[in-house]
C-alpha positions in Angstrom: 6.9 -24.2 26.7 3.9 -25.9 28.1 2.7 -28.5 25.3 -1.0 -28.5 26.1 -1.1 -25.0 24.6 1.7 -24.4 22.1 1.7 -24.6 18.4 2.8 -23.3 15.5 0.9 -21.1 12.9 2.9 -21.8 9.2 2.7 -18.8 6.8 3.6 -19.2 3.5 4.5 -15.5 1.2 5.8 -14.5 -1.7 6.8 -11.2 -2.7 4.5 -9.0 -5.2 5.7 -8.8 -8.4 8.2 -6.0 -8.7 9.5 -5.9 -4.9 12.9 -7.6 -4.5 13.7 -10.6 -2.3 16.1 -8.1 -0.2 13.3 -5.4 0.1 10.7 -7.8 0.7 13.0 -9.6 3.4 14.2 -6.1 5.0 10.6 -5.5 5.4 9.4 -8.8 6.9 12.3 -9.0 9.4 12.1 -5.3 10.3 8.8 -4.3 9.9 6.3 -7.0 9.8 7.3 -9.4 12.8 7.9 -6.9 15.1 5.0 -6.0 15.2 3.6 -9.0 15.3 5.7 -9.7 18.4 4.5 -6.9 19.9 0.7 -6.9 19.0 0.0 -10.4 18.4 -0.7 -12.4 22.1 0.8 -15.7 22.4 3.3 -15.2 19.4 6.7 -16.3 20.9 9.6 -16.4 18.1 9.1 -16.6 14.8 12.0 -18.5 12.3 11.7 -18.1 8.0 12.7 -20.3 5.6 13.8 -19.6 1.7 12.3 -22.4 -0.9 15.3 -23.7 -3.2 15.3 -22.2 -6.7 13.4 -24.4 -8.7 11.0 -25.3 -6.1 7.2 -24.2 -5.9 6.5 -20.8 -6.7 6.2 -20.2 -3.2 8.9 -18.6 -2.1 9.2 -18.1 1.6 7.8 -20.0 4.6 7.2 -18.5 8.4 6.6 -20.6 11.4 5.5 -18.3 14.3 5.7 -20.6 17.3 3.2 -19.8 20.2 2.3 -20.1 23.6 -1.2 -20.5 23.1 -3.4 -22.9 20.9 -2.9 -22.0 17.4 -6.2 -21.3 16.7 -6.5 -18.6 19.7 -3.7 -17.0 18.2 -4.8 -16.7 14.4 -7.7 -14.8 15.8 -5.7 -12.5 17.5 -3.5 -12.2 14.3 -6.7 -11.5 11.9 -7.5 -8.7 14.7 -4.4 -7.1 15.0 -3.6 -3.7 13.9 -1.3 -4.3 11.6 0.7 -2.4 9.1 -0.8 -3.1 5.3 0.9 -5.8 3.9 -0.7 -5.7 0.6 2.3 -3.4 -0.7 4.9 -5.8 -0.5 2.9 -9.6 -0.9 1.6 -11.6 -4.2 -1.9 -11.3 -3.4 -3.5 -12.4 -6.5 -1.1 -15.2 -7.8 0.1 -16.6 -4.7 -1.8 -15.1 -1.5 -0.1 -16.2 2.0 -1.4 -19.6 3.2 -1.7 -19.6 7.0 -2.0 -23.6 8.5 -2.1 -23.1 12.6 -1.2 -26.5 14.9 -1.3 -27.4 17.9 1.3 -29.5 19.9 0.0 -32.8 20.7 0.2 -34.0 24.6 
C-alpha cells in the first residue's frame, strides 16, 4: 500500500437497544461491509474490534483501511447507497463516531 495515500477511517458502533450482539454482528459482517467493499472507492479491508466488558459504553470499533486519503474516502462513504443502518445502531445514546487518518510519509 502506497503511504502517501492510505489511511484508515475508525468507526466506532453500538447496537440499538433491543438488537443482540450476535444479530448486530451477523449483520455488520454480512450485510453492512460488503457493501461497503463493494460501493465504497478506496475501502480495502476492514478489521472489528469488541470493547472489554466494563469498558466505555461503546461497544464495537471498525477500522476500514484505505487506499486513498481518508478524507476522499469518507465522502464517498457519506455518498454511498447504502442499506439503512438506523435499524440495527444506537443512534440517540451512542451514534457511530467516524475519525478518518491519513498515513504519514
Amino acid at each position: 500500500m502506497d503511504n502517501n495515500n492510505s489511511g484508515v477511517l475508525m468507526v466506532t458502533t453500538t447496537p440499538r437497544p433491543g438488537i443482540s450482539d450476535e444479530r448486530f454482528n451477523k449483520w455488520y459482517d454480512e450485510v453492512h461491509i460488503p457493501e461497503i467493499l463493494e460501493r465504497v472507492p478506496g475501502v480495502g479491508s476492514v478489521e472489528r474490534f469488541r470493547c472489554p466488558p466494563g469498558e466505555p459504553e461503546v461497544r464495537f470499533l471498525a477500522i476500514y483501511r484505505t487506499t486513498r486519503p481518508a478524507a476522499e474516502v469518507l465522502e464517498a462513504l457519506r455518498g454511498a447507497a447504502l442499506s439503512s443502518s438506523a435499524e440495527m445502531l444506537d443512534m440517540e445514546t451512542h451514534p457511530p463516531v467516524v475519525a478518518p487518518f491519513d498515513a504519514l510519509g
